[in-house]
N, C-alpha and C positions, 0 to 999 in steps of 0.2 A: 435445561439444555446443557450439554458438556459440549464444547470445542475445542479440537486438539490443534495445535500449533508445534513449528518447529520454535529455533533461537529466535529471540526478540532483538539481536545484534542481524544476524541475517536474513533471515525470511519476510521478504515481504509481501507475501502470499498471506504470508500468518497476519502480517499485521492489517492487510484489507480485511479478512473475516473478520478479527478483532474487534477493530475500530464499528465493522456494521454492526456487531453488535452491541455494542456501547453505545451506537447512535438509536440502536431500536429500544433501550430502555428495559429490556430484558434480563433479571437477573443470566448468570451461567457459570458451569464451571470449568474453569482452563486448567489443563492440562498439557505443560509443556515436555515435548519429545527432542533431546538432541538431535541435531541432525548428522545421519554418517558417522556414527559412533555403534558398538555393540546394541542397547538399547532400542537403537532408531531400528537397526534391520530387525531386531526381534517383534519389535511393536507393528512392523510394516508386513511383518507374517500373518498376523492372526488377523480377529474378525472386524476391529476397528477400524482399518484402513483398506478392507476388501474392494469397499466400495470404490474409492479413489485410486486405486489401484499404486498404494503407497505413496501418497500427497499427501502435503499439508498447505490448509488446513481442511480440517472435518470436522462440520458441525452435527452431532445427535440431536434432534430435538424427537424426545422419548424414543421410537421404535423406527423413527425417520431421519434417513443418514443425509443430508446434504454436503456434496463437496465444492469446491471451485470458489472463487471469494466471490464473482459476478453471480453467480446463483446461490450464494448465502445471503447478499443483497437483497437479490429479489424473491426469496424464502420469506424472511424477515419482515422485508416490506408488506408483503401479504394478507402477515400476520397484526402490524401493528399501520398500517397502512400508508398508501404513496405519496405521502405529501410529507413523514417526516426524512424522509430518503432525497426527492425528486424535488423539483423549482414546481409550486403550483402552476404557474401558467403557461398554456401548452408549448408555445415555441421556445422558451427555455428549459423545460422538460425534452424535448426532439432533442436541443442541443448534447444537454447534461449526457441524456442516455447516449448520443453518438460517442461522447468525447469518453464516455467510459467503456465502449466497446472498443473502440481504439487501441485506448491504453492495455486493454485486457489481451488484444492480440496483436499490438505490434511494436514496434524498436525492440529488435530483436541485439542490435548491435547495442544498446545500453545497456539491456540487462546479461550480455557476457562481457564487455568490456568495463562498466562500470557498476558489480555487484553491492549489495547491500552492505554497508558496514557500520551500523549508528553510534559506534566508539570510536570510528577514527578519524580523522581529518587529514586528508593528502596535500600535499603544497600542489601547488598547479601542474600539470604536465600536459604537453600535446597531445591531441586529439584528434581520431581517424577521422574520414571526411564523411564514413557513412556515420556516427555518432555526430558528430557534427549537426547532418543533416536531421538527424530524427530527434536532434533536442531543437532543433530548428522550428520542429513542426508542432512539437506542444508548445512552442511559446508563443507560435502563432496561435494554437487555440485556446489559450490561455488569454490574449490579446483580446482577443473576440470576446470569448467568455464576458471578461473584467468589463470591457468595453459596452458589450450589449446589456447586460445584468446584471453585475456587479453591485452598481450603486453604492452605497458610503459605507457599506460592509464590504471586508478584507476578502472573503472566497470567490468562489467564481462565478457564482448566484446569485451573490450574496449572503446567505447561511448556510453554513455549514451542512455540505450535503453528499450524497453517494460518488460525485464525479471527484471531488474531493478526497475521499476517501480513496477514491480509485488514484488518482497521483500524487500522495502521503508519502509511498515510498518513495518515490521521485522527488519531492522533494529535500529528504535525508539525503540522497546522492550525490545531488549537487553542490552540497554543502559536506561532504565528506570527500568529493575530490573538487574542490574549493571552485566550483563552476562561474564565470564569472558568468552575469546577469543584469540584462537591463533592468531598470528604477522600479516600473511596473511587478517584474517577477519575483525581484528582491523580495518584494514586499510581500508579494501572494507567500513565497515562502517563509518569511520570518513569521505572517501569520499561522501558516498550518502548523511548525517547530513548537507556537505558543500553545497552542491550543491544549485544552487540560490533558485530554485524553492522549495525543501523540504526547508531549512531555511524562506522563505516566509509562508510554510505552519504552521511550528512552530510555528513563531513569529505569526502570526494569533492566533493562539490557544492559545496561553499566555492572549490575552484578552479577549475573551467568557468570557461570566459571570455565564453563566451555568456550574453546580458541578453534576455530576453524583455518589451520594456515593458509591456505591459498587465498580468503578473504583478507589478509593480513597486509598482503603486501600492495605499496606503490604501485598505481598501473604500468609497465615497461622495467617492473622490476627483475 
């Protein structure tokens, strides 16, 4: 399997594919694409990114191109099957799979106001009220989550699983414009930060040498 990715400091598209496949146990080989640089548009012409019609990320697996991180997921899953993605039992399963459609399609207002940046850290700055409100609503089902499933594991299942995977980038956000969080979320986030596989992504990112300036700056800078 090759999977192509943008920057591991921005994209966190790239880093849901990523992460599922690291959860499916699958060797693969990554291949990082600048984003927005000469490179990117060259790469976005030819035959590796036809499919997705110049996204990332893109997963090959042999002669079969899968794109989108939610159906890299459920590619994967297929392959190595639903239980190590999804909560075995079926009403946390409904849940998992809602809370990651969700996330797949909406707050629209977080990810332009508050874009990826896993190098930097903002001091706090005010907040529109639609951001507001749609960090309002994961932490409601976050709440849920932790509350119905949870149990005395850190995710929101309990192990580490797809809907996880699906708000990873989310959680780097919050902690790069220093979001403050109730007791509960702190935690969920400090667990996902730990986890081997996100800290491998980080620490990645630390060395790219590529600077995206527009992700650079203070929100309201």
């Amino acid at each position: 399997m090759k999977l192509i990715i943008g920057n591991k400091a921005y994209s966190s598209w790239s880093m849901r594919g990523w992460l599922a496949l690291k959860q499916s146990g699958i060797s693969f080989e990554e291949v990082t694409v600048p984003m927005f640089g000469e490179e990117w548009e060259k790469r976005r012409d030819g035959n590796e990114f036809a499919a997705s019609s110049g996204k990332v990320p893109v997963l090959w697996d042999g002669d079969t191109v899968v794109w989108d991180s939610l159906a890299i997921i459920d590619w994967l899953a297929d392959k190595v099957g639903c239980d190590r993605f999804w909560p075995k039992e079926e009403s946390a399963r409904g849940m998992a799979r809602s809370m990651a459609a969700e996330m797949h399609s909406s707050f629209p207002n977080i990810r332009r106001d508050l874009p990826m940046n896993v190098r930097k850290t903002f001091p706090p700055q005010p907040i529109s009220a639609d951001v507001s409100g749609e960090l309002g609503r994961i932490l409601e089902t976050w709440a849920q989550a932790r509350a119905r499933y949870g149990g005395e594991d850190p995710f929101l299942f309990g192990s580490f699983c797809a809907a996880d995977i699906m708000f990873a980038p989310v959680c780097t956000r919050l902690v790069t414009y220093s979001i403050k969080l109730p007791p509960f979320a702190q935690a969920y986030v400090e667990a996902i930060l730990a986890h081997s596989w996100v800290r491998e992504w980080i620490e990645a990112a630390q060395e790219e040498p590529w600077v995206i300036e527009k992700y650079e700056e203070a929100p309201g800078a």
